[in-house]
C-alpha positions in Angstrom: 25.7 -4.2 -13.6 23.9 -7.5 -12.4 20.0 -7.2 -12.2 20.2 -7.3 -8.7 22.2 -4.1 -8.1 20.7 -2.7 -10.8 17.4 -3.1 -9.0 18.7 -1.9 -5.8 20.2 0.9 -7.6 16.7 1.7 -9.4 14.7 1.7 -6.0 17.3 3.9 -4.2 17.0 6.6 -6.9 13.3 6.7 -6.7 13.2 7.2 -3.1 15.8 9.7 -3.2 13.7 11.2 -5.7 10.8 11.1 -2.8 8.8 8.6 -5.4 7.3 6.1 -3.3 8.5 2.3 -3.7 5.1 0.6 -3.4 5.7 -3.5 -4.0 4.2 -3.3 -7.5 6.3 -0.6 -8.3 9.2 -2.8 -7.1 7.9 -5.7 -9.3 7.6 -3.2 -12.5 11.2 -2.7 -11.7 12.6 -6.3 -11.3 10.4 -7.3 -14.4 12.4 -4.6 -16.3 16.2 -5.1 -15.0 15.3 -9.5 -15.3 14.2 -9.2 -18.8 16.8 -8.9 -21.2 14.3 -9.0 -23.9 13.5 -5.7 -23.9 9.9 -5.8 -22.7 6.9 -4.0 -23.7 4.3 -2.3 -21.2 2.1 -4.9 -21.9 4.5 -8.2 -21.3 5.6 -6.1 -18.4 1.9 -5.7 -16.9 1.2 -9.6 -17.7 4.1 -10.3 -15.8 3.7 -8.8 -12.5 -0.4 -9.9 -12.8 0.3 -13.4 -11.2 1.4 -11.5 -7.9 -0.2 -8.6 -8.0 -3.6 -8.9 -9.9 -5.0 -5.9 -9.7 -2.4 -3.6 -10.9 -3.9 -1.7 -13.7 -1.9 -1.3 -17.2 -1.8 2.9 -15.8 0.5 1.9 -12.9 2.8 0.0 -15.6 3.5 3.1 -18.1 3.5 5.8 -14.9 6.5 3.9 -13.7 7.9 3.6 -17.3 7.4 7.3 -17.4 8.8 8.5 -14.2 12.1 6.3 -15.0 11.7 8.0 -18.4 12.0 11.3 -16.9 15.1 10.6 -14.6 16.8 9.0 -17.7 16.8 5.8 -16.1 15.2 3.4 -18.9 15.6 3.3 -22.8 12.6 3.4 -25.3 12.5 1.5 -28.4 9.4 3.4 -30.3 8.4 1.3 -33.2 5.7 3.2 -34.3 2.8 0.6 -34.8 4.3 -1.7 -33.3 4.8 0.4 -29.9 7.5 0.5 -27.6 10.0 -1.9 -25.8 12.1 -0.8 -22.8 15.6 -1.6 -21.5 15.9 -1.3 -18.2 19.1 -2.6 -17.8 21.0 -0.4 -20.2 19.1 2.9 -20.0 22.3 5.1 -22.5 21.7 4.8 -26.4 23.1 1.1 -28.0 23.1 -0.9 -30.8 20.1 -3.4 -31.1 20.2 -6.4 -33.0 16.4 -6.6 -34.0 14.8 -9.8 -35.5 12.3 -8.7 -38.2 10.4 -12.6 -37.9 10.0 -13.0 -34.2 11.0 -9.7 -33.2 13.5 -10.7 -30.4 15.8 -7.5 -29.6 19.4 -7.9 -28.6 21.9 -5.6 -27.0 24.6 -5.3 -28.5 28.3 -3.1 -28.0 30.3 -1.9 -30.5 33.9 -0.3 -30.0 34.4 3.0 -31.3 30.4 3.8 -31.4 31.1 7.4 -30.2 34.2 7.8 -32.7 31.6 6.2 -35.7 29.0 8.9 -34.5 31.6 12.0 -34.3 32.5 11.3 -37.6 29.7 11.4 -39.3 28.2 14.7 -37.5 31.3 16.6 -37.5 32.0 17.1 -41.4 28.5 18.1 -41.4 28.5 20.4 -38.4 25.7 18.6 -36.3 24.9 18.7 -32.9 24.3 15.0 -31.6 21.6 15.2 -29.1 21.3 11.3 -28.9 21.4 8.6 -31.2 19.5 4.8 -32.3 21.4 2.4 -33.8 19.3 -0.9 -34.9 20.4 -3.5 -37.2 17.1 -5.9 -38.6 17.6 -8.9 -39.5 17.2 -12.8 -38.2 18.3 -14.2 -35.3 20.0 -17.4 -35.3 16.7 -19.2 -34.3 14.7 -18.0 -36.9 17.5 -18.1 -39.5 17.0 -22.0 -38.7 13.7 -22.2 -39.7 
């Protein structure tokens, strides 16, 4: 799904869920489905600053956690580190995580679910979700 339906998607579920779509809320939402980076709160709160300047860093994770609670956004948890957010593909992925500048791709693999099924079945688990991340270098930092 392009960013653009994916946003218009996004705003129509929050209004159906009788959220409010205030125009930072909006911009939380377009800084999430135009990043492909998978932004944390904080990027996402310096981004929508040059429009909307007094938007508190609150506003920022209550949107997170309201499209966290309809199952509408993905959360990277890196302990530490924090968390980064996918907007754009909110189902569990593989990521392709670069462990120099920490740039996270999205990747697709064929045959995930297969890959998954066999490894719970023999051992009678129930898969409730799952994280696949692969660390590593990306091509840029492979360069240096």
């Amino acid at each position: 799904m392009d960013s653009e339906k994916r946003l218009e998607y996004l705003s129509r579920v929050i209004r159906e869920r009788g959220n409010r779509l205030t125009p930072q809320r909006l911009a939380i939402l377009r800084a999430l489905v135009d990043n492909d980076g998978h932004p944390s709160a904080e990027d996402i709160h310096k981004e929508i600053l040059r429009d909307f300047p007094t938007t508190s860093l609150a506003t920022v994770y209550k949107t997170i956690t309201l499209l966290k609670d309809i199952g509408e956004i993905l959360e990277l948890g890196f302990g530490d580190d924090g968390s980064r957010f996918d907007g754009r593909k909110p189902y569990p992925h593989p990521h392709l995580i670069c462990t120099q500048c920490g740039q996270i791709l999205d990747s697709e693999v064929d045959n995930l679910d297969k890959l998954i099924d066999s490894l719970a079945f023999p051992n009678q688990f129930s898969v409730k979700t799952h994280r696949f991340d692969i660390f590593g270098l990306c091509s840029d930092c492979a360069q240096k």
